[in-house]
Each structure stands twice: as structure tokens, then as C-alpha cells.
C-alpha positions in Angstrom: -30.6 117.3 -25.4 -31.3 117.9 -29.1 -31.4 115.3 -32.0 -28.4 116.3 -33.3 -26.2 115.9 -30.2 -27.7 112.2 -29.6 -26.3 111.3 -32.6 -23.3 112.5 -32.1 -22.9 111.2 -28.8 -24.0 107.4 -30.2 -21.6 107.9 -32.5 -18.7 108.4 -30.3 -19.8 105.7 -27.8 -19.8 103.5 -30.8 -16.3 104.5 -32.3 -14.5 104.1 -28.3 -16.8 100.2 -28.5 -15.3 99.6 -32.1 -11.3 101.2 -30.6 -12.0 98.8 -27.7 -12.3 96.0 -30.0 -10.1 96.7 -32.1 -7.3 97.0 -29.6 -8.1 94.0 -28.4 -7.8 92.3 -32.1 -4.7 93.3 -32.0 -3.4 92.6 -29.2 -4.9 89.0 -29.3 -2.9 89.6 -32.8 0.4 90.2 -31.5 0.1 87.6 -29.0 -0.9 84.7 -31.2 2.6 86.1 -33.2 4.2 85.7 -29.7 3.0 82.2 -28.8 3.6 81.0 -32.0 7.2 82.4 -31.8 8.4 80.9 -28.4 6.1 77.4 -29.1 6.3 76.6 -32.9 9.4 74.2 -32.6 11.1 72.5 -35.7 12.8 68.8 -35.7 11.3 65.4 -35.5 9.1 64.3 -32.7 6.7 61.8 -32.3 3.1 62.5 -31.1 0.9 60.6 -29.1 -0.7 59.0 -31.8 3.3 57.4 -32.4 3.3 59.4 -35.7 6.5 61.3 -36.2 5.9 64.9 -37.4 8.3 67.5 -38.2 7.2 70.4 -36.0 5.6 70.5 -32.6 3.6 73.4 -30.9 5.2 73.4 -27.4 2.5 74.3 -25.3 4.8 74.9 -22.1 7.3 77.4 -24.0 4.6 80.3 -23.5 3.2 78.9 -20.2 6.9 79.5 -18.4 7.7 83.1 -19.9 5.9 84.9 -17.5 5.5 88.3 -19.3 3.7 86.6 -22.2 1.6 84.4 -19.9 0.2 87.4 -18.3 -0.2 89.1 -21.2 -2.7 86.1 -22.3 -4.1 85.8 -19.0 -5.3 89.5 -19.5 -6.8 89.1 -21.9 -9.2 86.0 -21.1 -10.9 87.5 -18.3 -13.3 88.7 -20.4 -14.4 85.5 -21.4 -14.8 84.8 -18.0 -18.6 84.1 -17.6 -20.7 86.3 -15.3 -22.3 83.7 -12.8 -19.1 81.9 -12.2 -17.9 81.1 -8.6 -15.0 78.5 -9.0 -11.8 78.4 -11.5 -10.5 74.9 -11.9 -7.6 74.6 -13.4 -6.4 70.9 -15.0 -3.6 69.6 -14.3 -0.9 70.3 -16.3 -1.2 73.0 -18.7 -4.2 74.8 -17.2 -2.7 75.0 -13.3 -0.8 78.9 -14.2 -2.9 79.7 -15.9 -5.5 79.4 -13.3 -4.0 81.0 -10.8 -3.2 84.3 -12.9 -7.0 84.1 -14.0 -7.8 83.6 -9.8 -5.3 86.4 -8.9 -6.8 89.2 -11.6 -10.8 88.1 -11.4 -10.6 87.8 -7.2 -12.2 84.0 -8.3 -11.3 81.3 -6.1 -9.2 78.3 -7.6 -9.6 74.5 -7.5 -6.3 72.6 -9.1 -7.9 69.5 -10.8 -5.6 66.1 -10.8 -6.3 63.7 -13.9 -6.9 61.3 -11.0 -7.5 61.3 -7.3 -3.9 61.1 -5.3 -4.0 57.9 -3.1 -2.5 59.0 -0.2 -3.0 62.4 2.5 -6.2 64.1 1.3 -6.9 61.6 -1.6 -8.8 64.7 -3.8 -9.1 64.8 -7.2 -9.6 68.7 -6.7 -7.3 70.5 -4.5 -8.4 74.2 -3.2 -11.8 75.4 -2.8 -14.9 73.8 -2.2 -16.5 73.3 -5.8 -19.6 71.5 -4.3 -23.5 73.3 -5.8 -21.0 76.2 -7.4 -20.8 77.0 -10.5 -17.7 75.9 -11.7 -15.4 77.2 -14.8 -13.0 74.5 -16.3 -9.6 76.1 -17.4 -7.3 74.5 -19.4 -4.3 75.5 -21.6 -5.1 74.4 -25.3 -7.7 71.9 -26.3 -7.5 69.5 -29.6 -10.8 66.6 -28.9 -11.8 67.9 -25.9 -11.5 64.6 -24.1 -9.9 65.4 -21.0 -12.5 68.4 -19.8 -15.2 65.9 -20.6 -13.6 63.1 -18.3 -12.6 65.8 -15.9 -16.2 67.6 -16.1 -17.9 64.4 -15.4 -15.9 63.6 -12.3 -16.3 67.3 -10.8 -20.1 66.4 -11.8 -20.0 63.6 -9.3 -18.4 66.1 -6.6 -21.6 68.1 -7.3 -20.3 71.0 -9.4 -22.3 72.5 -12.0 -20.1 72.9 -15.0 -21.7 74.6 -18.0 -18.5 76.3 -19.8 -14.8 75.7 -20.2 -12.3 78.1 -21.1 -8.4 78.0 -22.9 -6.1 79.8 -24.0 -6.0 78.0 -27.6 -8.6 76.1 -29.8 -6.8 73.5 -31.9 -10.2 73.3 -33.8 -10.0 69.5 -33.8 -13.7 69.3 -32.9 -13.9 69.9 -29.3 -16.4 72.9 -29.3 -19.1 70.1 -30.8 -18.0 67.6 -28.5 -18.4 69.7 -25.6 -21.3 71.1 -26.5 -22.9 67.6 -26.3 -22.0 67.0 -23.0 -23.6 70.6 -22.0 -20.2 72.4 -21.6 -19.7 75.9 -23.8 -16.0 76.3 -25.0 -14.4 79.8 -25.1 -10.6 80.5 -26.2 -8.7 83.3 -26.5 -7.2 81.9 -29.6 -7.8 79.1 -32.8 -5.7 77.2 -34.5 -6.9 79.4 -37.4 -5.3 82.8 -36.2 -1.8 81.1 -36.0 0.6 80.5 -39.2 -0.2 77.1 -41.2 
């Protein structure tokens, strides 16, 4: 093969790596446009911190429409990191989303309870056995960080390694710092930054 041709040939392989991404820019793109479409809700509500605000992102809008919530799900397998043997999905928000990533990586699932239930098996995670796996917390969208920390901690104690979490969106309320701290690497699909302010 000459000089000539190699160069060529890395600059083809290079163009389909910068299509690739830039497909997936887009699509991430239209999504975020999507989510923020079915979930971006107008009235008066009041928050958890008893404030009353004028507009609420209703996370559960895009978890129930199935066509968009595979369409997100598709897109986060690749952040999906290479060593992991367990999802675990937390209960509420990240339990579909889990099983989608489960059904399209072949990954099998534990569904994480905030706490154990008191009565039959008395788990705090249902499924598969997370004990000396490497174990991938999943959860819907993530403002502090607060509850993968207190759930990371107690699948800790069930002798899961947990090293990363993944969600769908980042509120970018400082939970990538906070989890960092405890050992745990955050990846989203989307921040608070690529939606509308």
C-alpha cells in the first residue's frame, strides 16, 4: 500500500468516526427537544423544598411514551462501561429504564428498593445476584446525587463493587463532584445544559 492511499484511507475512517458522532449529536439533539416537549410542564407546583415554582420537568412524561424511551435507551448503551456485570436500576425513575438497557446490552438487572421490603424476601435488591460483581447504578435523572450515594453504600454492604452510575439526564446541581467523592463516575446521556432555560 502506497503513502498516498494511507492517507486517504485515514481520512475516510476518520470522516465515517466524525458522521458517527455527529449522528449521534443529533440525535441526542432531537431527543433532548423531545423530552423537553412531553416533560417541560407549565402551572404552579410545589417542589420538595415546599417552594412553589412555575414550571416542573416531569420526569415520568418521557419514561411512559415508549417510542421515546427507547429511543433514549439506545442511545446510552454506549455509555455502558466495558467491565460491567450487573444493571441496577433505582426505584422509581430508573426501574424502565433498566430493563430496556438489560434487554439491548444482554446485562442482567437488579431493581433497587429505597429500602428493604419487610415482609417475603425482605431485599433491598430484587433480581440478580450483585454480590463481588461489578455493579452499574441506573437511574433516570440526577439533581445532588443523594440517593445513588445512599443506594451505592447499601449495595456496598451487599458486597457490590460500584465504581460508576449512569442517567438519562444531569440536572448539573453538583452530583458529578459529589459522586466522584464517594468513588462513583457519573455518565448521562443528557445535562441540564442541552435543554431550553
Amino acid at each position: 500500500m502506497n503513502w498516498t492511499k494511507e492517507i486517504f484511507l485515514s481520512k475516510v475512517k476518520l470522516m465515517e468516526g466524525f458522521l458517527k458522532s455527529s449522528e449521534t449529536e443529533i440525535v441526542k439533539s432531537e431527543i433532548a427537544k423531545q423530552i423537553y416537549a412531553v416533560s417541560h410542564l407549565v402551572g404552579s407546583f410545589q417542589l420538595r423544598s415546599g417552594r412553589i415554582s412555575n414550571e416542573y420537568f416531569d420526569k415520568y412524561q418521557f419514561e411512559a411514551d415508549p417510542i421515546l424511551l427507547n429511543a433514549v435507551v439506545r442511545q446510552m448503551i454506549t455509555l455502558i462501561p466495558s467491565d460491567i456485570e450487573v444493571l441496577a436500576g433505582l426505584e422509581l425513575g430508573g426501574i424502565s429504564i433498566v430493563t430496556l438497557l438489560s434487554h439491548y446490552s444482554g446485562l442482567p438487572t437488579a431493581f433497587v428498593r429505597k429500602e428493604a421490603k419487610k415482609y417475603g424476601t425482605s431485599r433491598l435488591a430484587e433480581g440478580v445476584e450483585i454480590n463481588h460483581r461489578k455493579v452499574l447504578i441506573v437511574e433516570d435523572v440526577v439533581t445532588s446525587g443523594g440517593q445513588i450515594i445512599i443506594s451505592a453504600n447499601q449495595l456496598r454492604q451487599l458486597g457490590a463493587q460500584i465504581d460508576y452510575a449512569i442517567c438519562v439526564i444531569d440536572r448539573e446541581e453538583s452530583a458529578v463532584d459529589k459522586l466522584l467523592a464517594e468513588g462513583i463516575t457519573l455518565f448521562s446521556l443528557l445535562k441540564r445544559s442541552d435543554f431550553p432555560n
